[in-house]
Structures are given as structure tokens and as C-alpha cells.
C-alpha positions in Angstrom: 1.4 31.1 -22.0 3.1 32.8 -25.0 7.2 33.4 -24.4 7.9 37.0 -24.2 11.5 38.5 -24.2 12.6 41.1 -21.6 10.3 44.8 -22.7 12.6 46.1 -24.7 11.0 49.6 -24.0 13.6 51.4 -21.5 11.7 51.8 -18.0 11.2 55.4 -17.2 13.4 57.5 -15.1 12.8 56.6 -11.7 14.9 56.4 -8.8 14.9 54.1 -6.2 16.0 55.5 -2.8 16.0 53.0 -0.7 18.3 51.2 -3.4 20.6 54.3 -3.7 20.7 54.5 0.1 21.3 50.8 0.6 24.4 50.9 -1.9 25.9 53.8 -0.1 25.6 51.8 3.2 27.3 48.5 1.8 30.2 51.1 0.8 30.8 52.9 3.8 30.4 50.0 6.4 33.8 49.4 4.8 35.0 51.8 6.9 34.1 49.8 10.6 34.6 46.5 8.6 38.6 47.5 8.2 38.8 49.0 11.1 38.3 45.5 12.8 40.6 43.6 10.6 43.1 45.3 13.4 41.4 43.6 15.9 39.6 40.2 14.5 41.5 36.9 15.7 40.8 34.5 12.8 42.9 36.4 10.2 45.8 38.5 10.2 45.2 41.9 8.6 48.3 44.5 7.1 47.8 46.3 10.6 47.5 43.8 13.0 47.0 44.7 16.9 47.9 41.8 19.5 44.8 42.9 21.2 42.2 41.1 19.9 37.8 41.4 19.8 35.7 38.1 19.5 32.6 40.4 19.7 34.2 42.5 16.5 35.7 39.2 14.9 31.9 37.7 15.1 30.6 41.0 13.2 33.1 40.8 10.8 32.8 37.2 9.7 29.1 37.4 9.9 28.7 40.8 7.5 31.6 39.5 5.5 29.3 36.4 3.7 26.9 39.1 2.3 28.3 42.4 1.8 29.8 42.8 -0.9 27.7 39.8 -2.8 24.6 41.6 -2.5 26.8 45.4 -3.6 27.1 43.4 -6.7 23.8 42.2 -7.5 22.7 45.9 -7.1 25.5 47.0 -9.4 23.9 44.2 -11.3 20.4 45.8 -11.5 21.3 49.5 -12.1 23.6 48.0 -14.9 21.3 46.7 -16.6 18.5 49.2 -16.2 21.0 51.9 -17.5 21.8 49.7 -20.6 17.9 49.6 -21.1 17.8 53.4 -21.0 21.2 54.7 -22.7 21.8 51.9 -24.9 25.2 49.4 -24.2 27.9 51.6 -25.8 26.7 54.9 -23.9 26.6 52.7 -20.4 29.7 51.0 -20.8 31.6 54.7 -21.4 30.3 55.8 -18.4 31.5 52.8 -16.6 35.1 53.7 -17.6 34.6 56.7 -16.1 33.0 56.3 -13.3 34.7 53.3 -12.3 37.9 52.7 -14.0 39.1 56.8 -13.3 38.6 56.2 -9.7 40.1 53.4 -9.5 43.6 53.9 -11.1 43.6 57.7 -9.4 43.6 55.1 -6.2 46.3 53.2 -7.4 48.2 55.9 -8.1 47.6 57.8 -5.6 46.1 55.9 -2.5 47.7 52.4 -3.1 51.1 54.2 -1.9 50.2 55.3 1.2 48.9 51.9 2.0 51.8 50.2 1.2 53.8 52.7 3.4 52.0 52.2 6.5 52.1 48.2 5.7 56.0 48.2 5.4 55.9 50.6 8.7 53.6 48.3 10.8 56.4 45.3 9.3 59.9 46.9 9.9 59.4 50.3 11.3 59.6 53.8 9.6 63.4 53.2 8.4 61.4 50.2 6.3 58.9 52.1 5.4 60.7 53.6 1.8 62.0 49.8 1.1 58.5 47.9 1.6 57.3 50.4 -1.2 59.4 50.1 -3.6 59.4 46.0 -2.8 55.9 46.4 -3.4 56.1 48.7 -6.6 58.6 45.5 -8.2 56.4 42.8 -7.0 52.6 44.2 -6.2 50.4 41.7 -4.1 47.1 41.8 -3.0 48.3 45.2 -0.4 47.9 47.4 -3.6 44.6 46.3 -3.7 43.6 46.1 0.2 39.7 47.5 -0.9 40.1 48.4 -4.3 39.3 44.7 -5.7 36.0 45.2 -6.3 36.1 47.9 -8.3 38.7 45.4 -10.9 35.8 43.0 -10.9 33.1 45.5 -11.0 35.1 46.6 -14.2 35.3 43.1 -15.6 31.8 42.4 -14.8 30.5 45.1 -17.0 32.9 44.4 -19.6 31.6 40.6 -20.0 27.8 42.3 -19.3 28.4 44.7 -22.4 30.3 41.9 -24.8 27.4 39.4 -23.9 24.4 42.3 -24.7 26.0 43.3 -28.0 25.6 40.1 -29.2 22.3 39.4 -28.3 21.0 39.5 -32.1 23.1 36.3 -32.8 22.6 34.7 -29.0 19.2 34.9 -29.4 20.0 36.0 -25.4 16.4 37.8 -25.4 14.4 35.1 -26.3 15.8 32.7 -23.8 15.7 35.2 -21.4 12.4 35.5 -21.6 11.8 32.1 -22.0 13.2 31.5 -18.9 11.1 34.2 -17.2 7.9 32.7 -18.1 8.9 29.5 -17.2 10.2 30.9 -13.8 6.9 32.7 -13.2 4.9 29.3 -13.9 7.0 27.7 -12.1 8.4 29.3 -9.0 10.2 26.0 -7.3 12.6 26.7 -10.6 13.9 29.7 -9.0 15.4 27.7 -5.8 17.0 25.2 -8.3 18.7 28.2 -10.1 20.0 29.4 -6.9 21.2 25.9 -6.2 22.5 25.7 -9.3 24.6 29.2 -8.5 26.2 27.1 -5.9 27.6 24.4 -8.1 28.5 27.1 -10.5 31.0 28.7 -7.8 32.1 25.4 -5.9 32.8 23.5 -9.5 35.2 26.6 -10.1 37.0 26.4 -7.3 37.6 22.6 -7.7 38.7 23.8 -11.1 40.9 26.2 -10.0 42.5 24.1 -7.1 43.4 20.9 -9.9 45.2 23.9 -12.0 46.5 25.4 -9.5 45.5 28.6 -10.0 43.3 29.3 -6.9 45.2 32.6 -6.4 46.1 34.4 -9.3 47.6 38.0 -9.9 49.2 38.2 -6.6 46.2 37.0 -5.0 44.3 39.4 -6.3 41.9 37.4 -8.6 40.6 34.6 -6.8 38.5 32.5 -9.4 35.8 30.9 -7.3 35.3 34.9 -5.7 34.9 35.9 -9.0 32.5 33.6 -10.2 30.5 33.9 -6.9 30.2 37.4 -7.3 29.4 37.2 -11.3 26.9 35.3 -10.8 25.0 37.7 -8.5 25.8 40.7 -10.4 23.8 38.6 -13.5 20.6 37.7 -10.6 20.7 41.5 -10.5 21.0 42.4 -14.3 18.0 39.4 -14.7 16.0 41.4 -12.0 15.9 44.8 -13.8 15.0 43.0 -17.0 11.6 42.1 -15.7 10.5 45.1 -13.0 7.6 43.8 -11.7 10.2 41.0 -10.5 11.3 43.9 -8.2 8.0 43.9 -6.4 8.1 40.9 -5.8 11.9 40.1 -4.8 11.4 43.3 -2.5 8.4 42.1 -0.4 8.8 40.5 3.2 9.3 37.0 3.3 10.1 36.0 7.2 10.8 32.4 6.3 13.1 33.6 3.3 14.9 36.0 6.4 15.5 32.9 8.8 17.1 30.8 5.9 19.3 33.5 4.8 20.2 34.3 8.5 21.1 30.4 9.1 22.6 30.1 6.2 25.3 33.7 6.6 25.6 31.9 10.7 26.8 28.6 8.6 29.3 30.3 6.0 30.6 32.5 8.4 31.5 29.6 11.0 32.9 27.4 7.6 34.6 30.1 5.9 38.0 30.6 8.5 38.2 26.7 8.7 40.9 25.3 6.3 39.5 21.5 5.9 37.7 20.1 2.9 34.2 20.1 3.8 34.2 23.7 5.2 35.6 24.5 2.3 33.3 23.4 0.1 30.1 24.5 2.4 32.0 27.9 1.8 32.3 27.9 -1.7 28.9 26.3 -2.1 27.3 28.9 -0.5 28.6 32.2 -1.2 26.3 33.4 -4.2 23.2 31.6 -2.1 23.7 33.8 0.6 24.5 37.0 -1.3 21.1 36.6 -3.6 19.2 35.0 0.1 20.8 38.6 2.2 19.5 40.5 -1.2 16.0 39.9 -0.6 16.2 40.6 3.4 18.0 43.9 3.1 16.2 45.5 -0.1 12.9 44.3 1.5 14.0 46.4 4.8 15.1 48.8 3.1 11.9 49.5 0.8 10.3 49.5 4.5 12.5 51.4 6.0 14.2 53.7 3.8 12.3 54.6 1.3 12.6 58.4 1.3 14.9 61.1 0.7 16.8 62.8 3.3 19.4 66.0 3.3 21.6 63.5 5.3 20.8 60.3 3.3 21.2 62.8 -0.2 25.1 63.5 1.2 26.2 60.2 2.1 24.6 58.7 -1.5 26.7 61.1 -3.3 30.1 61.1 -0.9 30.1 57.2 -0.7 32.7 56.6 -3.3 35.5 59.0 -2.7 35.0 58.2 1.1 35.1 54.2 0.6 38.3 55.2 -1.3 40.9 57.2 1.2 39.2 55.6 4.2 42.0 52.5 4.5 44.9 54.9 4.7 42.9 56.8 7.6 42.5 53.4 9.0 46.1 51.8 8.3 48.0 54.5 9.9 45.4 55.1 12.8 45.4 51.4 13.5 49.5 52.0 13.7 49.2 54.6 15.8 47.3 52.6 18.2 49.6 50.4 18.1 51.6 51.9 21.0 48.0 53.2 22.8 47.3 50.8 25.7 43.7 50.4 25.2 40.9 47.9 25.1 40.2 46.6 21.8 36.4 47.8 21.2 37.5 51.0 22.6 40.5 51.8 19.8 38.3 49.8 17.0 35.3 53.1 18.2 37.9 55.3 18.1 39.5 54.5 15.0 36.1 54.3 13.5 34.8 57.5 14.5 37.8 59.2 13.5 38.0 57.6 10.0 34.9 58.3 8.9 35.0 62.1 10.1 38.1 62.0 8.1 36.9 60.2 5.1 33.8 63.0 5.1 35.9 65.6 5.3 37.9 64.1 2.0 34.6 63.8 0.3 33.7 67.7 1.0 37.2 68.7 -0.5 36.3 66.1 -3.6 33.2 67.8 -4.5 34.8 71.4 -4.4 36.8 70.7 -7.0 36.3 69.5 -10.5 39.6 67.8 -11.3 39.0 66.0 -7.7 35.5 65.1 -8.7 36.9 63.7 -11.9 39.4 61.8 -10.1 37.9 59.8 -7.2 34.1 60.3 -8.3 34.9 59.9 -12.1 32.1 63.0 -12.6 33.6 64.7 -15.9 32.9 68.4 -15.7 29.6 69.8 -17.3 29.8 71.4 -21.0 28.6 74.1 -21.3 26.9 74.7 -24.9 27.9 77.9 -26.5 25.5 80.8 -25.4 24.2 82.5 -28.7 24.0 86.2 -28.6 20.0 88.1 -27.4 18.7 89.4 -30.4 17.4 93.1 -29.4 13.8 92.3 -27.2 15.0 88.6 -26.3 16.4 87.6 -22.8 18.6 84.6 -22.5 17.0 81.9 -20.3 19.4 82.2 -17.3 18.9 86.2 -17.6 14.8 85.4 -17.3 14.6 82.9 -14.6 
């Protein structure tokens, strides 16, 4: 078989629902995922309740292994399918936008109120003033509670655009391709890769732990996370660079289901423990269980959401803005509770319910207004092309229709 490189005709302009619609679901579990960070007993949270949910710390450890992982390798694929059809430069703009607007606006404007109710639940409200402005001189990983993504999201598509400009002189195409071919020749090549993804991620944490730099930026860059996660957000790019890979990475595979269900059940039992070996098993497996839970949820998915809904239209377009305010609804809820002597899974429903009510109500003042839209959406206001006067017998098109 002759090597081909990736068609470099763009794919048409399709959308993918179910992919849309599984993106905006990774987001806005967010919202019941921090909400038990109150409540789970295997790590200690900003807002931390002395009541305390196995049945909520089990969901979290177990959704934690896959989440986000398999957010990036859809980033991953539209990436890369947008590149094909606006061209690098064009893509990477909107990236800026779209990402890097919403993201400092949350700094500037969310971060704070964070930070606030974290000094409160520490020292009380006098506290409250001082923890920010301890925070503002040294910022740790609280400025950041759920906006960390969106700094390696950025980072991602910045290495993803420096790579694809240089593709003449790489020769990235060709091997590409290459590798294609040779994957569909030879399918066992596609479990070594993903093997291979493991020793990618575990050979950066030993790296990182010999220099001492296993936490970096006030723990918010953690190498061996960030390779993990690159490396997934790639699987996706490679994915859209061959679509009839989508077919088949998309269709039911119950054997494929069991081994990534066994192996999220053995990272999330490792992945608390502090010894070597749990450690490594950790490390090890966090981009094979993030490409393994990509194939079970986009094949469910394609089953079972595969069409467009009023409702699933709504919660596409308001996950962003309401993935970003929804930790402050949660911080200071989960403060209030604080003093509300009631069972655990009853406050983490409560809290829930109420934060994601709030959070949609956010999202309907963001879309009312285009400077908000700007802000936490990153949607830059239509231009409007000059309207040319009717010459006498001609009606403007918005006058005809």
C-alpha cells in the first residue's frame, strides 16, 4: 500500500452533535464534581465540610480519571478539524479569543471571589480582605481552582499551531500519514501507541520528581498532568486528520468498555495513595484511560445523542460562561452550609441544584449582552458591512425577505 499524508482537502462543514453535546456535559458536570470536593474524604478541598460522603467521594475519584482527559482529546479533534478548514493562523486567533478572553475576564473577575470565600472558610469574614490580598502577592493554585484547563487548553494550541506551521520543513504530513497506513495494516500498533502514551507521562513525572519540579507555578502546572493531557489532545488532533478513523473509534466495542471501566476502577483506587507503586500505576495510566473512556463515551453518545434538541441547543451554547461563575456559587454555598446541620448527600443536592440554577441564570444575563458575551464566551460582536443605498426600483435584501 502506497503512504498517503492526512487529505489535505478541508472536510466539509458538518457538525457533530453528539460531540457538541458530550463537550458541554464534560463542562458542566463540573458543577456536581466541585460541589463534592465539600464533602469527599480523601482530599481536602478550599471549602471543606467535616461531614463527609463515601458514596460522593467514590463518584468523584471514579469520573475524576476521565473527565477532563477525554475534554481534551475532543478539544483535540475540533482543533484540528478547524485548522483543516480556516487554515492555522485564522484558528489560532479564534483561540485567543475564545479561550484566552474568558479566561483572564475569570481571573479578573471570578478568581477574587474565590479567593474571598477561601480566606472566609480559613479565618472568618474579618480574614476575608487579608487572605485576598495574601493571595493577590503570592497566587497559588486557589486563583486557578477550575480555570487550569483553560491555561493548558491555551498551551496546547499554541504548541498544536507552532508544530502545523512547520510542517513543510517536518515533513509532519508524510509521517503522519505514514503512520496511518501502517496503523491501519497493522491494528495491534495502535495498543502499543497507547502504551507508549503511558511511558510518555510516567517518564515525565520521574523527570520532574529528580528536578524537583513536580509542582510548578504555585502548583498550578504539574508536568506529568500536562503531558498526560497533551498527549490526548494530539490522539484527538490525529483522529480528525483521518475521518473515517471517527467511524470507527466511535463504534461499540464491549470488550474495549470493560477494560476502560477496570482500568478508571484501578487509577481511581491508586491515585489518593501516596506510595511508589500507586504512584506510578497513576501516572502510567492517566492518558490510557482518557483515550480507553473516549471510545466508551463518544460511542454512547453517537447512540444516544445524536440529535438536536431546544434543551441540548441551550446547554451547548451556555456551557462556558456557566462552567466559569459556577465555583463561586459553589464556594460560598458550601460556606453557608457550613453552619446547616445536614446530611452530606442532602447539602451536596442542594448545593448542586442551586448552583446550577444559578450558573444558568448567569449564562441568560451573558448572552443578553455583547460586552458579557465577549467577556466570558469570547464571541466578538458581529460586523455589520456598510449597507449601500437602493437605487430607485431595488429593495435591500433585509427590506425583501
Amino acid at each position: 500500500m502506497a503512504r498517503t499524508s492526512p487529505d489535505p482537502v478541508a472536510p466539509p462543514a458538518q457538525r457533530w452533535d453528539y460531540l457538541d453535546q458530550l463537550r458541554a456535559i464534560l463542562m458542566l458536570v463540573g458543577i456536581p464534581y466541585h460541589v463534592g470536593l465539600i464533602y469527599a474524604s480523601h482530599a481536602a478541598w478550599i471549602i471543606d465540610s467535616p461531614d463527609e460522603s463515601m458514596l460522593v467521594t467514590g463518584f468523584l475519584q471514579f469520573s475524576h480519571t476521565f473527565r477532563m482527559p477525554v475534554f481534551f482529546l475532543l478539544a483535540g479533534f475540533f482543533s484540528m478539524l478547524m485548522i483543516r478548514r480556516q487554515g492555522v493562523g485564522r484558528w489560532f486567533q479564534g483561540r485567543l479569543w475564545r479561550v484566552g478572553v474568558p479566561l483572564l475576564t475569570s481571573l479578573l473577575l471570578i478568581s477574587p471571589l474565590i479567593v474571598l470565600a477561601t480566606a472566609t472558610a480559613q479565618g472568618g469574614f474579618g480574614y476575608a480582605l487579608a487572605g485576598l490580598l495574601a493571595e493577590a502577592r503570592h497566587p497559588t493554585e486557589n486563583w486557578t481552582v477550575h480555570l487550569w484547563f483553560l491555561i493548558y487548553l491555551l498551551a496546547y494550541c499554541g504548541l498544536l499551531a507552532l508544530v502545523w506551521q512547520m510542517r513543510g520543513p517536518l515533513r509532519l504530513e508524510w509521517a503522519i500519514g505514514a503512520a496511518q497506513d501502517a496503523l491501519e495494516r497493522r491494528p495491534w500498533l495502535g495498543w502499543l501507541g497507547l502504551f507508549g502514551l503511558g511511558i510518555a507521562t510516567l517518564g515525565t513525572a520521574v523527570v520532574a520528581a529528580a528536578l524537583e519540579a513536580s509542582y510548578l507555578l504555585g502548583n498550578i502546572m504539574i508536568p506529568a498532568l500536562f503531558m498526560a493531557d497533551l498527549l490526548v489532545f494530539l490522539a484527538g488532533a490525529l483522529l480528525a486528520l483521518r475521518l473515517s478513523w471517527l467511524e470507527h473509534f466511535t463504534r461499540p466495542r464491549p470488550v474495549i468498555w470493560v477494560l476502560a471501566v477496570v482500568a478508571a476502577t484501578v487509577m481511581s483506587v491508586t491515585q489518593p495513595e501516596e506510595t511508589a507503586i500507586a504512584r506510578i500505576v497513576t501516572y502510567f495510566l492517566m492518558p490510557i484511560v482518557g483515550v480507553l473512556a473516549a471510545h466508551v463515551l463518544f460511542s454512547a453518545a453517537r447512540m444516544w445523542l445524536d440529535r438536536s434538541t431546544a434543551f441540548s441547543r441551550e446547554m451547548v451554547q451556555g456551557a462556558m460562561s456557566m462552567y466559569l461563575v459556577h465555583v463561586v456559587f459553589v464556594c460560598w454555598l458550601g460556606l453557608a452550609f457550613l453552619y446547616v446541620p445536614l446530611p452530606a448527600l442532602v447539602e451536596f443536592a442542594l448545593i448542586t441544584v442551586v448552583a446550577f440554577a444559578a450558573s444558568w441564570g448567569f449564562h441568560r444575563l451573558v448572552r443578553r449582552s455583547p460586552l458579557l458575551a465577549l467577556l466570558f464566551n469570547g464571541v466578538r460582536p458581529a460586523v455589520r458591512a456598510p449597507t449601500l443605498a437602493a437605487a430607485p426600483g431595488q429593495v435591500r435584501g433585509n427590506e425583501a425577505s
